[in-house]
Backbone as XML, in Angstrom:
<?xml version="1.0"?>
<chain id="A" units="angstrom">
  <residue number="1" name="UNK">
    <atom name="N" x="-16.015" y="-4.152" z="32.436"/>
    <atom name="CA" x="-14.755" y="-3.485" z="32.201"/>
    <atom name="C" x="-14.153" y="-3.920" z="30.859"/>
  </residue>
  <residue number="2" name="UNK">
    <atom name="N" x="-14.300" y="-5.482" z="30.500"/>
    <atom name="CA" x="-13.413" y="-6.025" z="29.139"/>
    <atom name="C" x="-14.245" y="-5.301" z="28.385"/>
  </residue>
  <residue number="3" name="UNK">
    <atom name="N" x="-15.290" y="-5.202" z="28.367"/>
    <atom name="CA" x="-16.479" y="-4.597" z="27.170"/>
    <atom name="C" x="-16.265" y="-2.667" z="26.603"/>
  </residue>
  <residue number="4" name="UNK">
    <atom name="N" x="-15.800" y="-2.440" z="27.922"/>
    <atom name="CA" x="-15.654" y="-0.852" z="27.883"/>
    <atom name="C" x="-13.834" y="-0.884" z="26.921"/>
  </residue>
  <residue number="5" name="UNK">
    <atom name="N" x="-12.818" y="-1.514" z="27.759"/>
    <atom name="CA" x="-11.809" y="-1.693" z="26.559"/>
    <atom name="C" x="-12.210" y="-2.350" z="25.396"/>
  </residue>
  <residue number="6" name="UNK">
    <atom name="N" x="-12.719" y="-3.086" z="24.666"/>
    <atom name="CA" x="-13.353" y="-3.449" z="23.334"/>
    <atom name="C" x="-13.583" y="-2.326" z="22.865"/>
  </residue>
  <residue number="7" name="UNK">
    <atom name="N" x="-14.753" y="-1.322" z="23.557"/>
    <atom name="CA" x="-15.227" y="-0.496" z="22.724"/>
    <atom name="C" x="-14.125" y="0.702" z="22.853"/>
  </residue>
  <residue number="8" name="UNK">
    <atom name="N" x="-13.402" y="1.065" z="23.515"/>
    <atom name="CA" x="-12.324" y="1.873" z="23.187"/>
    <atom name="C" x="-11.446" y="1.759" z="22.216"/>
  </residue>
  <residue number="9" name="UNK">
    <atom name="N" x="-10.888" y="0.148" z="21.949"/>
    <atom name="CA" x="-10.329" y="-0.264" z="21.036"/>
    <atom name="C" x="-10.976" y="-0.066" z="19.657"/>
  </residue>
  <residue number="10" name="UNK">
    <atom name="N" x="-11.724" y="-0.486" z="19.551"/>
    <atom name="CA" x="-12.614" y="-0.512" z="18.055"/>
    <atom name="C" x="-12.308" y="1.129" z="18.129"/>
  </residue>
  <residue number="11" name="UNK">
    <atom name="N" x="-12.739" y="1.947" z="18.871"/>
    <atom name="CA" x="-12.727" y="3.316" z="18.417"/>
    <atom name="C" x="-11.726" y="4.379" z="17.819"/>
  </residue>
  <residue number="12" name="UNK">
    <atom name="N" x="-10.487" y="3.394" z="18.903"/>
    <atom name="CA" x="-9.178" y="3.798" z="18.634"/>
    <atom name="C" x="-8.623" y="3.595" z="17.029"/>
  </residue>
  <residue number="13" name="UNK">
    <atom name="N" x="-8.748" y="2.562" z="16.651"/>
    <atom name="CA" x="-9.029" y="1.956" z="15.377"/>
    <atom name="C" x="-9.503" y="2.171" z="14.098"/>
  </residue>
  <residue number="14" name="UNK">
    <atom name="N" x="-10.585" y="2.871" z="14.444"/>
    <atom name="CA" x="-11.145" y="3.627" z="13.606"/>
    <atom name="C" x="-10.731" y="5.524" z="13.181"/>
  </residue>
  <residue number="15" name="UNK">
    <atom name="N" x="-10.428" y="5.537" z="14.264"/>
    <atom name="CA" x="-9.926" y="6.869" z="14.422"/>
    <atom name="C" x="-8.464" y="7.250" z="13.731"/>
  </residue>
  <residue number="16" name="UNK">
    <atom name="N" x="-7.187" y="6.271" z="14.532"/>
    <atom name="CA" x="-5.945" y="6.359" z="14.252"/>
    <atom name="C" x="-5.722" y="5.476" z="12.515"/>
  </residue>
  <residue number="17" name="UNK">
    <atom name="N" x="-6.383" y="4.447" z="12.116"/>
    <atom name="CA" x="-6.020" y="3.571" z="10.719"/>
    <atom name="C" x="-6.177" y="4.758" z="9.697"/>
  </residue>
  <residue number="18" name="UNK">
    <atom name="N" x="-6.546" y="5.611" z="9.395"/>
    <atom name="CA" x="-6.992" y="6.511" z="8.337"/>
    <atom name="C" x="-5.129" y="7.060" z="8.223"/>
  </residue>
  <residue number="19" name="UNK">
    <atom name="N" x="-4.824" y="7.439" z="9.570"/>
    <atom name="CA" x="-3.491" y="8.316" z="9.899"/>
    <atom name="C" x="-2.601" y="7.606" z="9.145"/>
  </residue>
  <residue number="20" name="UNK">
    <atom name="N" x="-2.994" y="6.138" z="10.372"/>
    <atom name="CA" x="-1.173" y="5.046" z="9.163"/>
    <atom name="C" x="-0.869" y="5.035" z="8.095"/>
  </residue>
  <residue number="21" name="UNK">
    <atom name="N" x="-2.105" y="4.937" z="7.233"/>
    <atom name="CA" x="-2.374" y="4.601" z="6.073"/>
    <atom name="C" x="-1.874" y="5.688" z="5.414"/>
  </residue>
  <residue number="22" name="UNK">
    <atom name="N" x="-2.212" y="7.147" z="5.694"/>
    <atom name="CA" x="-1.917" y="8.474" z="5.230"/>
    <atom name="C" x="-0.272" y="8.668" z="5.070"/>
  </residue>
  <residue number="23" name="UNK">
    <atom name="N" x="0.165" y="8.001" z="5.961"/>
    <atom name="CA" x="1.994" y="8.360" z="6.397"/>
    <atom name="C" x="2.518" y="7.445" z="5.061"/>
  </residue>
  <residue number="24" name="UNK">
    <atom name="N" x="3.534" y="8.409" z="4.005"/>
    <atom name="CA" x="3.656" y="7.336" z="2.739"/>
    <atom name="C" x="5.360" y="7.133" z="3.529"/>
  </residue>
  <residue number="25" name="UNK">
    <atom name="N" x="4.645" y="5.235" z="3.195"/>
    <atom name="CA" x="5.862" y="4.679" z="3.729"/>
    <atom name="C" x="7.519" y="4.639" z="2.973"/>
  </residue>
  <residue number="26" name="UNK">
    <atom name="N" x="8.137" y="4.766" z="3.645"/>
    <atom name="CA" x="9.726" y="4.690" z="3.755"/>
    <atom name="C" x="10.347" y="4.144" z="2.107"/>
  </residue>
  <residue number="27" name="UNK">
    <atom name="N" x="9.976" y="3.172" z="1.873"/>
    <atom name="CA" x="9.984" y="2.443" z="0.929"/>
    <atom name="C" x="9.449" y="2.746" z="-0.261"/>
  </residue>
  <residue number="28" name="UNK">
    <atom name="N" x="8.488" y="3.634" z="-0.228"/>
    <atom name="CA" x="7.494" y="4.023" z="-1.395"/>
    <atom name="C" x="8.793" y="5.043" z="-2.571"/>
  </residue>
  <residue number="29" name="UNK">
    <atom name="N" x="9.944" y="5.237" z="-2.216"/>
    <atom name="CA" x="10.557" y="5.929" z="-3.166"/>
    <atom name="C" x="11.015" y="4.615" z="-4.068"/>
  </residue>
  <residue number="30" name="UNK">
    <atom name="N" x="11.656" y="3.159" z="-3.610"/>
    <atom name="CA" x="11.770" y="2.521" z="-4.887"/>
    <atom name="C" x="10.608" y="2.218" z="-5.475"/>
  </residue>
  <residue number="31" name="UNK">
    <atom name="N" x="9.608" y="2.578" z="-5.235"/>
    <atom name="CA" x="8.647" y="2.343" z="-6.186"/>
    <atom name="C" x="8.424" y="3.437" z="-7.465"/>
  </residue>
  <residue number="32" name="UNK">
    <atom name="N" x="8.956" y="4.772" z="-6.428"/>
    <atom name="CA" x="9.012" y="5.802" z="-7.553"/>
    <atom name="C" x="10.290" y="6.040" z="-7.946"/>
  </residue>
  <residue number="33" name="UNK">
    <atom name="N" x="10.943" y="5.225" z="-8.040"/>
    <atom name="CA" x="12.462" y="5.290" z="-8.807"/>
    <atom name="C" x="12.006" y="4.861" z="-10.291"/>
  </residue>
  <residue number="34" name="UNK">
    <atom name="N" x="11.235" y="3.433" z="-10.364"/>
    <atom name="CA" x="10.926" y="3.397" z="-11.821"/>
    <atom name="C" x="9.475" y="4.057" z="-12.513"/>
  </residue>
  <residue number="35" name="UNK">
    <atom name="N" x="8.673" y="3.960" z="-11.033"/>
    <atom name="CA" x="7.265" y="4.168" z="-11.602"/>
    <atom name="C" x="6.507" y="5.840" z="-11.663"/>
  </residue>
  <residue number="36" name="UNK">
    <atom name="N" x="8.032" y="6.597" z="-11.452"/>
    <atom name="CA" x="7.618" y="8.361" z="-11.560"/>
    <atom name="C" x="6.917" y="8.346" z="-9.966"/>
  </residue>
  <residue number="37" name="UNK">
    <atom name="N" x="7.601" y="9.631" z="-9.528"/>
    <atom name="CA" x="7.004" y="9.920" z="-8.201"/>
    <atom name="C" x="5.493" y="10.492" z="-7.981"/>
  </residue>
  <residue number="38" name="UNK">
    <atom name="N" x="4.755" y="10.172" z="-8.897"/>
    <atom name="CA" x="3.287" y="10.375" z="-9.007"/>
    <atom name="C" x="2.793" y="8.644" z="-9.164"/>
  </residue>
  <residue number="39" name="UNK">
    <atom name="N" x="3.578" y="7.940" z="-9.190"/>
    <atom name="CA" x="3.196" y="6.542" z="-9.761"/>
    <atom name="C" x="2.476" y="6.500" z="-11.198"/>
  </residue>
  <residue number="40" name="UNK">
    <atom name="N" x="2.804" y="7.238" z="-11.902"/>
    <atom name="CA" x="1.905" y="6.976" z="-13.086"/>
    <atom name="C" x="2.516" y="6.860" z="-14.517"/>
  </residue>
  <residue number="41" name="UNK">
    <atom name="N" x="3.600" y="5.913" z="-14.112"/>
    <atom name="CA" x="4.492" y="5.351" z="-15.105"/>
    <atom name="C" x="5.380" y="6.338" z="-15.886"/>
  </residue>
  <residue number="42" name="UNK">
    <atom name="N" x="6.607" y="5.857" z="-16.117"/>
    <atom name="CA" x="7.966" y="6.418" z="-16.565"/>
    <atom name="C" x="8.572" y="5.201" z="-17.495"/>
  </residue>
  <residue number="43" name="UNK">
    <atom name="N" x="9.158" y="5.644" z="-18.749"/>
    <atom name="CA" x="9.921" y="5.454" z="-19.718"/>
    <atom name="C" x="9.107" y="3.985" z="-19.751"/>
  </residue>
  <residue number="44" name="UNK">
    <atom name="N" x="9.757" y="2.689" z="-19.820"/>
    <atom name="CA" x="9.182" y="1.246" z="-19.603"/>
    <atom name="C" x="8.312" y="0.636" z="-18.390"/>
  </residue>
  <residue number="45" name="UNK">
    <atom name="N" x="8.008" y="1.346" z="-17.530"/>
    <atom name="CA" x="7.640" y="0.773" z="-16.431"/>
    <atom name="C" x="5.866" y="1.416" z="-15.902"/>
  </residue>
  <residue number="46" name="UNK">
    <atom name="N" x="5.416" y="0.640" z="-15.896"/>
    <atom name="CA" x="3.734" y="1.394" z="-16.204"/>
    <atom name="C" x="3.350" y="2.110" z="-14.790"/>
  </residue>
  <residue number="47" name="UNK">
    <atom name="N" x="2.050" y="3.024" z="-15.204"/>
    <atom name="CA" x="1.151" y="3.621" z="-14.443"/>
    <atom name="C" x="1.342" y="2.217" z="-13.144"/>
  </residue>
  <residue number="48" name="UNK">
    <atom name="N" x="0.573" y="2.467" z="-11.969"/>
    <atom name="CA" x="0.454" y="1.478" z="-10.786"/>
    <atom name="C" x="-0.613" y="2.520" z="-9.881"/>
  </residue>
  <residue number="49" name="UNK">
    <atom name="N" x="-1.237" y="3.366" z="-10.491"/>
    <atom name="CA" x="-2.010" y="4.425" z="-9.371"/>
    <atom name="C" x="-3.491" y="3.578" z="-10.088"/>
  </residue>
  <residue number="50" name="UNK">
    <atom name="N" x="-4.025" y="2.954" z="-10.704"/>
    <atom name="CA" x="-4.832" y="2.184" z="-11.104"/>
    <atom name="C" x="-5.088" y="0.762" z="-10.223"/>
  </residue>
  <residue number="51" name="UNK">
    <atom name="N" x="-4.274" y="0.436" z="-10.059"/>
    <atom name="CA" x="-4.307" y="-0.993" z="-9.694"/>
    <atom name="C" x="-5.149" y="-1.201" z="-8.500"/>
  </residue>
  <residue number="52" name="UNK">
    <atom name="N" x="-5.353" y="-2.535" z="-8.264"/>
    <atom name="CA" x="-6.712" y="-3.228" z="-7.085"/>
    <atom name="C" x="-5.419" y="-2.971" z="-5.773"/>
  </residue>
  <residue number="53" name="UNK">
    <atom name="N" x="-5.672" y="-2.882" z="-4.989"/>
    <atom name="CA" x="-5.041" y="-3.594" z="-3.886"/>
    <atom name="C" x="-4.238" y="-5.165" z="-3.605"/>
  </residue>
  <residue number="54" name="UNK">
    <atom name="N" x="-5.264" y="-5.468" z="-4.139"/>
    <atom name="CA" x="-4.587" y="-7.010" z="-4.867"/>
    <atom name="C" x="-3.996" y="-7.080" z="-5.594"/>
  </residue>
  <residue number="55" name="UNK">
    <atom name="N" x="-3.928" y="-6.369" z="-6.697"/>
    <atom name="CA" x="-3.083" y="-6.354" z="-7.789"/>
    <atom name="C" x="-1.343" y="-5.941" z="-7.571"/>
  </residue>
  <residue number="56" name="UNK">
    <atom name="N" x="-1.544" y="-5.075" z="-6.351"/>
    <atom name="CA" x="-0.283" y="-4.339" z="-6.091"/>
    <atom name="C" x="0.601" y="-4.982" z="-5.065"/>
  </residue>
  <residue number="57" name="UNK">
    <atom name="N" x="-0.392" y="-5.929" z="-4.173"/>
    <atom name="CA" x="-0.125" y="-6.508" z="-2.908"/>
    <atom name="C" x="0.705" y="-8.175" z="-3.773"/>
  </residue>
  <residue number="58" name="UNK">
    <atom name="N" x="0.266" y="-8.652" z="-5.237"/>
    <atom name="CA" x="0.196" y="-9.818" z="-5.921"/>
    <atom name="C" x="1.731" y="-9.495" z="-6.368"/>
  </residue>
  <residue number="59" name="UNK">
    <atom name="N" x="1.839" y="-7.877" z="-7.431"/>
    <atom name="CA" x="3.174" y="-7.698" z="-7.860"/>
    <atom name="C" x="3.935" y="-7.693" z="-7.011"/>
  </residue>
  <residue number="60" name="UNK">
    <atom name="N" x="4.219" y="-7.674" z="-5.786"/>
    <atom name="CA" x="4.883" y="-7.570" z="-5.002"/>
    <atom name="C" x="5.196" y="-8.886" z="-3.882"/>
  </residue>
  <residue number="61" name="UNK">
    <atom name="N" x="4.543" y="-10.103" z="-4.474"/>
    <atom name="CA" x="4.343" y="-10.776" z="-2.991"/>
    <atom name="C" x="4.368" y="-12.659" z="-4.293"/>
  </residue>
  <residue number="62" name="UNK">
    <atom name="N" x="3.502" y="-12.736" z="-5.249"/>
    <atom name="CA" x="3.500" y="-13.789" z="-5.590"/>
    <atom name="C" x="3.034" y="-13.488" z="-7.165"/>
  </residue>
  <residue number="63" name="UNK">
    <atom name="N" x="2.953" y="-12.340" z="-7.632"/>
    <atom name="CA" x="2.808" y="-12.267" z="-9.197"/>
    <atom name="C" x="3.786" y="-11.098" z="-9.400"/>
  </residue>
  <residue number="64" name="UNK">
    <atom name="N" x="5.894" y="-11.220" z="-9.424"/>
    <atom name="CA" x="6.485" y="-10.226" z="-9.284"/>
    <atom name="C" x="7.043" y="-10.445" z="-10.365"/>
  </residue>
  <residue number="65" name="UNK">
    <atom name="N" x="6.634" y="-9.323" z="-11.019"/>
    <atom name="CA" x="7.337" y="-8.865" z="-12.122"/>
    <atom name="C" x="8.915" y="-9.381" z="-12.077"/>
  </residue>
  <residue number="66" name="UNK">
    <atom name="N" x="9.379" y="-10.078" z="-13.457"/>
    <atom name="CA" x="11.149" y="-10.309" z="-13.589"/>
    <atom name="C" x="12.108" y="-8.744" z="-12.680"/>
  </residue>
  <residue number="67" name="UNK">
    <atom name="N" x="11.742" y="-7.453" z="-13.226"/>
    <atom name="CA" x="12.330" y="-6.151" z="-13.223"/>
    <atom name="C" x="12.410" y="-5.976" z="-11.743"/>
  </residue>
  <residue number="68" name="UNK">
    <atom name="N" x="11.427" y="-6.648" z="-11.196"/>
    <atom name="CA" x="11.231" y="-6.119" z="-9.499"/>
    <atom name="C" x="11.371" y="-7.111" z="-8.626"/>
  </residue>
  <residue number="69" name="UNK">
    <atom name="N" x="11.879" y="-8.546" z="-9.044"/>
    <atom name="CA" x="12.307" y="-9.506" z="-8.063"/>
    <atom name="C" x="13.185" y="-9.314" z="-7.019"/>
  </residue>
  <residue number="70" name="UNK">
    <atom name="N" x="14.091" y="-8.214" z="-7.549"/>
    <atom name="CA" x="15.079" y="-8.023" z="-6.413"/>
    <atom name="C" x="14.739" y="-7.126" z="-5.549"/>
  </residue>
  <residue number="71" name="UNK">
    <atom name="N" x="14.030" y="-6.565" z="-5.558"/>
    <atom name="CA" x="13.729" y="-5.160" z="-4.384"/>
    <atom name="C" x="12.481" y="-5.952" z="-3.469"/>
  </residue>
  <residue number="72" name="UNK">
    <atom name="N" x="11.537" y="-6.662" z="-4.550"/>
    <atom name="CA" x="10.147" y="-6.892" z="-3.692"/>
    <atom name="C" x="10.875" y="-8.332" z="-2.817"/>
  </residue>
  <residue number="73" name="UNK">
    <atom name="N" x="12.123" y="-9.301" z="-3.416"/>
    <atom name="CA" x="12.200" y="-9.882" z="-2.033"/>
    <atom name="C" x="12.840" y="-9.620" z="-1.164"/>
  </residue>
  <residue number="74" name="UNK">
    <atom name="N" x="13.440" y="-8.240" z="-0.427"/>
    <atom name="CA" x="13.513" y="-7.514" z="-0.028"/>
    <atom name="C" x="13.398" y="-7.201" z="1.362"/>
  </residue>
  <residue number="75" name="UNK">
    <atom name="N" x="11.511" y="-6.950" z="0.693"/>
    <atom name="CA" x="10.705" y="-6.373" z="1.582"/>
    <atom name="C" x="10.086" y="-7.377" z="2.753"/>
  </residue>
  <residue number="76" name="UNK">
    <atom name="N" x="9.702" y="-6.919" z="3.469"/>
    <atom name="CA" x="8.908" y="-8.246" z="4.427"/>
    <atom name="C" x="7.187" y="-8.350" z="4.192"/>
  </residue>
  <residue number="77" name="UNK">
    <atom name="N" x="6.575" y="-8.927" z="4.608"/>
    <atom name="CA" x="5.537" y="-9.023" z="4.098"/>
    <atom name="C" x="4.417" y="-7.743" z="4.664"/>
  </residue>
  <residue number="78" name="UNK">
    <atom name="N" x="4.804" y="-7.040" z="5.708"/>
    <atom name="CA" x="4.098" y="-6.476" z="6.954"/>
    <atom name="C" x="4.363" y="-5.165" z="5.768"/>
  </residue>
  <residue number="79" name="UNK">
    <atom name="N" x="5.860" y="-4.864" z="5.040"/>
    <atom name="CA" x="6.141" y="-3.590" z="4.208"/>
    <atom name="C" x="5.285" y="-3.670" z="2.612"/>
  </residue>
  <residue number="80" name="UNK">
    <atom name="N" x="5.206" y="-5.031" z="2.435"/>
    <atom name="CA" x="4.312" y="-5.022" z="1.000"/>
    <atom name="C" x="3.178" y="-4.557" z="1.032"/>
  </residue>
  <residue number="81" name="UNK">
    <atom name="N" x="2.201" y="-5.379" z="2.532"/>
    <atom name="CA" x="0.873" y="-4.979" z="2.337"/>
    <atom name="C" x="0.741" y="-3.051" z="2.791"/>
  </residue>
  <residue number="82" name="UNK">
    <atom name="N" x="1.825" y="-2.685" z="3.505"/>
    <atom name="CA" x="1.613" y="-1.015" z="3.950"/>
    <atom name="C" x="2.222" y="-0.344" z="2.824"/>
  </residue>
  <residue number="83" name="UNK">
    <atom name="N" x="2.805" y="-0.460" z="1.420"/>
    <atom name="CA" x="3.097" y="0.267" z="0.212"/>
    <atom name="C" x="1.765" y="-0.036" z="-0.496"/>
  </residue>
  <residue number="84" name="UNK">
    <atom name="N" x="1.422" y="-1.261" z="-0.860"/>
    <atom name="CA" x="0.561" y="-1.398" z="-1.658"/>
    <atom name="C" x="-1.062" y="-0.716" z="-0.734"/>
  </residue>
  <residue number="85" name="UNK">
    <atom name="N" x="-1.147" y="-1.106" z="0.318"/>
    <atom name="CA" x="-2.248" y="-0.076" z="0.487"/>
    <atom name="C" x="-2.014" y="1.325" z="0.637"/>
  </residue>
  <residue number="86" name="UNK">
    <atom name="N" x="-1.123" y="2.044" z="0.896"/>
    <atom name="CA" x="-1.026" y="3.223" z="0.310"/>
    <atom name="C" x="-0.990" y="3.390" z="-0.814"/>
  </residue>
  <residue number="87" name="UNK">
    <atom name="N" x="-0.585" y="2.875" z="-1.907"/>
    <atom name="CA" x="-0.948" y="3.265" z="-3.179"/>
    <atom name="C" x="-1.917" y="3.316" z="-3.694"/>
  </residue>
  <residue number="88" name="UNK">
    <atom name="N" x="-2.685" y="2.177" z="-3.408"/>
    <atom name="CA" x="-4.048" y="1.995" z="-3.035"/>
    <atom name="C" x="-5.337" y="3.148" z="-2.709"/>
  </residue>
  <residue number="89" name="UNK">
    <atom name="N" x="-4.607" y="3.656" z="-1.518"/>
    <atom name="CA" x="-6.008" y="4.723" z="-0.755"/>
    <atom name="C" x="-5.266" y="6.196" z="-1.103"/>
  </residue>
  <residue number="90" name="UNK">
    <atom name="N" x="-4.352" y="6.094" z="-2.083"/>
    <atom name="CA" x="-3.737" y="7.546" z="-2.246"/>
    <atom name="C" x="-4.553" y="8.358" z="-2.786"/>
  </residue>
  <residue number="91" name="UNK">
    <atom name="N" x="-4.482" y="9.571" z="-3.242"/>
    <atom name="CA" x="-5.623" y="10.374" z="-3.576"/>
    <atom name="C" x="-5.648" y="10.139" z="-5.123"/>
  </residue>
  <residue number="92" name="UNK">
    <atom name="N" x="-5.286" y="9.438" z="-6.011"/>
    <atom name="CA" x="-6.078" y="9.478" z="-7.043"/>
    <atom name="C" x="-6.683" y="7.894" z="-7.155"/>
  </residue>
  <residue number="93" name="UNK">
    <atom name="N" x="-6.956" y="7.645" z="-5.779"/>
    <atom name="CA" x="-7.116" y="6.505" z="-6.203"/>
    <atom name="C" x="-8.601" y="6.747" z="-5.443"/>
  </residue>
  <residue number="94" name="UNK">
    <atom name="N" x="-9.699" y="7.951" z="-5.157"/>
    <atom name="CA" x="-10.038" y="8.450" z="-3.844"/>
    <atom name="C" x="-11.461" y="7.934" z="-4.299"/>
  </residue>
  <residue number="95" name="UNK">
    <atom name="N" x="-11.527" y="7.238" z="-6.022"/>
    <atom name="CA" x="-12.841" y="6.244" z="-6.054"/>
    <atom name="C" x="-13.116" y="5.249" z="-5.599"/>
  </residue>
  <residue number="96" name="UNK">
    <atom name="N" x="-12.293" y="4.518" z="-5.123"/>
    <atom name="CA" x="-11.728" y="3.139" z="-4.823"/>
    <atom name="C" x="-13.080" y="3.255" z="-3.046"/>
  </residue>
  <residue number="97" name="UNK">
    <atom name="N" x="-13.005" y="1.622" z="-3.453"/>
    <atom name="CA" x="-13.329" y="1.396" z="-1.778"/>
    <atom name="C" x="-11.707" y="0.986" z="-1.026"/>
  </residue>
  <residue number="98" name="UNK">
    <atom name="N" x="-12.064" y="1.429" z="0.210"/>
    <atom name="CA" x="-10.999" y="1.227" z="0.970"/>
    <atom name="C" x="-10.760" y="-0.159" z="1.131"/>
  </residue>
  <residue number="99" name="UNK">
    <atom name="N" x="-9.464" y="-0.512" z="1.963"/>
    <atom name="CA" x="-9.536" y="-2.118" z="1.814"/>
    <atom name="C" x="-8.452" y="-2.114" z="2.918"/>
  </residue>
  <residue number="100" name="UNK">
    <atom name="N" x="-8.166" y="-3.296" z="3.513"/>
    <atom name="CA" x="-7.525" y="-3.573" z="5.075"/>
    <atom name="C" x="-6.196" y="-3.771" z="4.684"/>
  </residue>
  <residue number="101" name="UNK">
    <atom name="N" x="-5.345" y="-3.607" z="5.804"/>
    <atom name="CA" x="-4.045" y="-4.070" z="5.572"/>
    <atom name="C" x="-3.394" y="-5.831" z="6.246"/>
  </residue>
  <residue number="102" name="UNK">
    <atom name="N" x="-3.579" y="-6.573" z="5.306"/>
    <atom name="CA" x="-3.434" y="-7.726" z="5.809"/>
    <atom name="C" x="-2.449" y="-8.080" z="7.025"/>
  </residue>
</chain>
């Protein structure tokens, strides 16, 4: 019986994570307040539809930009890693390997 829920789970998992990931989170507009609602940079503030997962999960968490200290501490950590992997698996990013949400 535990084995048959395992494998439901894993399936569930696989099935529904594509969805979460798809839903652009709540938060994703201060990102496009400075960074253009395409993310691909406005006036001083650069492109971010490039970046690693890491890179986006880092600006936001322990390599934060002076400009964005106040919004990214903010956020909680559960909202950094679900913006930055959506920015991440967004569609111009659709070369990329996928990557988990910590």
């Amino acid at each position: 019986m535990k084995s048959r829920l395992r494998i439901i789970a894993v399936v569930c998992a696989f099935l529904f994570a594509p969805m979460a990931i798809a839903q652009q989170p709540p938060l994703l507009k201060k990102c496009q307040a400075c960074h253009g609602k395409q993310l691909t940079g406005k006036k001083k503030s650069p492109s971010i539809v490039d970046f690693s997962y890491e890179e986006l999960y880092a600006s936001l968490t322990t390599d934060v930009p002076k400009k964005m200290k106040r919004i990214a501490s903010k956020l909680t950590d559960k909202q950094k890693s679900e913006i930055s992997a959506y920015i991440f698996n967004s569609e111009d990013s659709s070369e990329r390997q996928p990557t988990h949400i910590f």
